[in-house]
Every structure is written in structure tokens, then in C-alpha cells.
FILOVO-903020 format. One record per atom (N, C-alpha, C): residue in one letter; x, y, z. Coordinates in steps of 0.02 Angstrom, whole numbers, padded with zeros to 5 digits, always signed. Layout:
BEGIN
aXYZ
...
***
This chain:
BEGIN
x+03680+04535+02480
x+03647+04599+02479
x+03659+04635+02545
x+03661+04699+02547
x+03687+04758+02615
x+03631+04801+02603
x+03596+04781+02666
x+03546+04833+02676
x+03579+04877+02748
x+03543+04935+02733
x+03585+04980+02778
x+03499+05030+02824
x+03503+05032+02857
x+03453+05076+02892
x+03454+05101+02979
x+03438+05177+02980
x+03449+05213+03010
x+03420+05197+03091
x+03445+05199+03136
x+03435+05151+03189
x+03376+05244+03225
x+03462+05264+03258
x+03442+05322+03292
x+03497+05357+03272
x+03492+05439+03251
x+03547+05480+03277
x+03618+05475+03234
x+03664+05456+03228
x+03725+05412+03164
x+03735+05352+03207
x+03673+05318+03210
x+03676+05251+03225
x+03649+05209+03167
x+03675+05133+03129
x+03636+05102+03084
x+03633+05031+03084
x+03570+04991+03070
x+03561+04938+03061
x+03598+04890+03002
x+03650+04882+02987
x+03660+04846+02918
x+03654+04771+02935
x+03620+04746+02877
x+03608+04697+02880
x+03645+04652+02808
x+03687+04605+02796
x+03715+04562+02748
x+03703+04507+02735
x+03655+04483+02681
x+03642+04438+02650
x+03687+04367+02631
x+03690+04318+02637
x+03747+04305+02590
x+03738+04227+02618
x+03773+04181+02641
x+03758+04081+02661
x+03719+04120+02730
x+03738+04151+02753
x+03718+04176+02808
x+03708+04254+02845
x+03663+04260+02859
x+03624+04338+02878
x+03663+04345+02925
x+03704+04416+02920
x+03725+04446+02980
x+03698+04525+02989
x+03669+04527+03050
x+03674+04609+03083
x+03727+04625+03121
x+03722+04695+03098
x+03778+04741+03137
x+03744+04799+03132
x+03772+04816+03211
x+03745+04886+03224
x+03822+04947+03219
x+03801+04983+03191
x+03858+05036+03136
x+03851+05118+03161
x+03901+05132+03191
x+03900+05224+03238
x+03938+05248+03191
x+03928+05307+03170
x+03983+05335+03089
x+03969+05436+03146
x+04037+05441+03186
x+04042+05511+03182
x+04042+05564+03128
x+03994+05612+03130
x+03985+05675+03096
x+04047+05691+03069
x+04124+05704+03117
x+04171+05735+03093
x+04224+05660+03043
x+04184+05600+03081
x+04226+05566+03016
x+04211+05570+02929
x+04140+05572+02945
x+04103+05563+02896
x+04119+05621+02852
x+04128+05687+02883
x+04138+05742+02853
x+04209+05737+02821
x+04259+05718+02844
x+04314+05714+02835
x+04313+05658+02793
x+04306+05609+02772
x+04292+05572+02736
x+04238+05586+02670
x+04215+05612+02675
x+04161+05608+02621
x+04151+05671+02585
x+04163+05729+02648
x+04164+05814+02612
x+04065+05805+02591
x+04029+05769+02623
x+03962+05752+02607
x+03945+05765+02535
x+03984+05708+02502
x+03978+05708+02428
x+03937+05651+02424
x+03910+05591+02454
x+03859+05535+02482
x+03843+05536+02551
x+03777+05506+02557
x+03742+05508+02620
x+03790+05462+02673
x+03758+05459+02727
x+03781+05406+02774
x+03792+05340+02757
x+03700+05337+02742
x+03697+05261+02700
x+03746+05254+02671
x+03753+05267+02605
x+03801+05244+02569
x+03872+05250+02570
x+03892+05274+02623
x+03953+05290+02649
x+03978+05203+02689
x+03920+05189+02724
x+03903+05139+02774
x+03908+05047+02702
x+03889+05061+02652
x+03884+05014+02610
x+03937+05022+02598
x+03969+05062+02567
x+04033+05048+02516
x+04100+05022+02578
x+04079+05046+02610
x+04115+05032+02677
x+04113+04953+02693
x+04039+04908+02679
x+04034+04832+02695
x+04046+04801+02625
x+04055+04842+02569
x+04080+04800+02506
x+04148+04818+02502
x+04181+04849+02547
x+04266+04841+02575
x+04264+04790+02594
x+04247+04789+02683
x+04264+04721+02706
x+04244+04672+02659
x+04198+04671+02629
x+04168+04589+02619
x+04207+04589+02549
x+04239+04635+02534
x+04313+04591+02495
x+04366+04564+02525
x+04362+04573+02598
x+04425+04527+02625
x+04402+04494+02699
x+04358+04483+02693
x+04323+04426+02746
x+04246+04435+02742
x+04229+04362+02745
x+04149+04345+02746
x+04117+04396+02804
x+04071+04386+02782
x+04002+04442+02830
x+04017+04391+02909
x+04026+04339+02917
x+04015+04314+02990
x+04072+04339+03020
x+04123+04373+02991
x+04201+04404+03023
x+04184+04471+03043
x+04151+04497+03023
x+04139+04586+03022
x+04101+04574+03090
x+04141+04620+03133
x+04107+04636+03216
x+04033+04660+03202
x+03996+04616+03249
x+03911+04642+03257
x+03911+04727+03273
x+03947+04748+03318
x+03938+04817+03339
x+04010+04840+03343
x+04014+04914+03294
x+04060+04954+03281
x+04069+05029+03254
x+04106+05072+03280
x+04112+05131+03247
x+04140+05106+03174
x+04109+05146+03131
x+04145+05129+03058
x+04232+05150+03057
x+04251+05197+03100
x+04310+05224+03089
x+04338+05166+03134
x+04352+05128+03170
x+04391+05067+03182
x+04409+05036+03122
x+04384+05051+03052
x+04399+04992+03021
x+04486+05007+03003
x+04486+05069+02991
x+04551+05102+02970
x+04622+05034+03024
x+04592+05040+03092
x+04659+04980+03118
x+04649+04936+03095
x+04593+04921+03058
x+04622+04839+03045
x+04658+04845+02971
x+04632+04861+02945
x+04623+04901+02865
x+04690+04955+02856
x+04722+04973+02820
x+04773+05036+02851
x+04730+05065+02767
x+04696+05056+02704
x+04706+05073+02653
x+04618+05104+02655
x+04590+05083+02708
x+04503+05084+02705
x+04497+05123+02685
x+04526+05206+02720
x+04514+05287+02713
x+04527+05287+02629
x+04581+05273+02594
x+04607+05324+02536
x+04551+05259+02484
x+04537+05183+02489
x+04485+05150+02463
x+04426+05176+02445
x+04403+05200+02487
x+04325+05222+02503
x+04332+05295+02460
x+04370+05326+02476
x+04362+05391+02425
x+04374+05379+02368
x+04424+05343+02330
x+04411+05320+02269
x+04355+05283+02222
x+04310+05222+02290
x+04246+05211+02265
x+04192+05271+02257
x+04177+05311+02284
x+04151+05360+02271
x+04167+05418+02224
x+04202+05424+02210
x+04242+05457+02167
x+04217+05435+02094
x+04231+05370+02085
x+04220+05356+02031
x+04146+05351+01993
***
């Protein structure tokens, strides 16, 4: 389970359920988010669909404790055009 909650400011608490609880603290810029999303979903859920990416290709104890969401794109090259298709649909 991905709980997601608003720290401060586009700062967020997510938290991942799973053999083992991990927190991460999650910074999502305004102009990524905008550019990404065209604010067709909130942060939150921008921030989830985003940890049911990774946690299709590595366990919750791999995902960095603290990160801008837009880093994921280097590790990831497909994250950006992914994420708009989950929402999309």
C-alpha cells in the first residue's frame, strides 16, 4: 500500500507498505508537474502512480528515502511518456 501525504509546500511524505515499511520524503516542482500532468490529477496522485512505476522494477527498500520526483526520469528513460499513459487511461 502507498500512502502519500503533504509534508510542506510540494513537499510529500510517501510511505510503502509491503515485507517492509519504507518512507520517503518526495519534492515534485510546480513546472514539472505542470508539464507532466497539464493538472489533469493532483500532486498526490501524480506522486503514487509515480511509486507504482518504480515498485514495478525494484522493491520499496531500493527507492531513495529523499528525492525530487523528476530524478526518476535518469534512472528510468520511459518514466515521463509511462506516467502519462497511466493517467490517461
Amino acid at each position: 500500500m502507498i500512502s502519500v501525504k503533504l509534508i510542506k509546500d510540494s513537499t510529500f511524505k510517501v510511505t510503502v507498505e509491503s515485507k517492509t515499511t519504507t518512507q520517503h520524503e518526495v519534492h515534485v516542482e510546480n513546472n514539472f508537474y505542470q508539464a507532466l500532468t497539464k493538472s489533469r490529477i493532483g500532486y498526490e496522485d501524480l506522486i503514487k502512480l509515480s511509486f507504482e512505476f518504480l515498485l514495478e522494477r525494484e522493491p520499496n527498500t531500493s527507492i531513495l528515502s529523499r528525492f525530487d520526483l523528476e530524478v526518476i526520469s535518469q534512472y528510468f528513460p520511459e518514466y515521463e511518456s509511462e506516467i502519462k499513459k497511466r493517467f490517461k487511461s
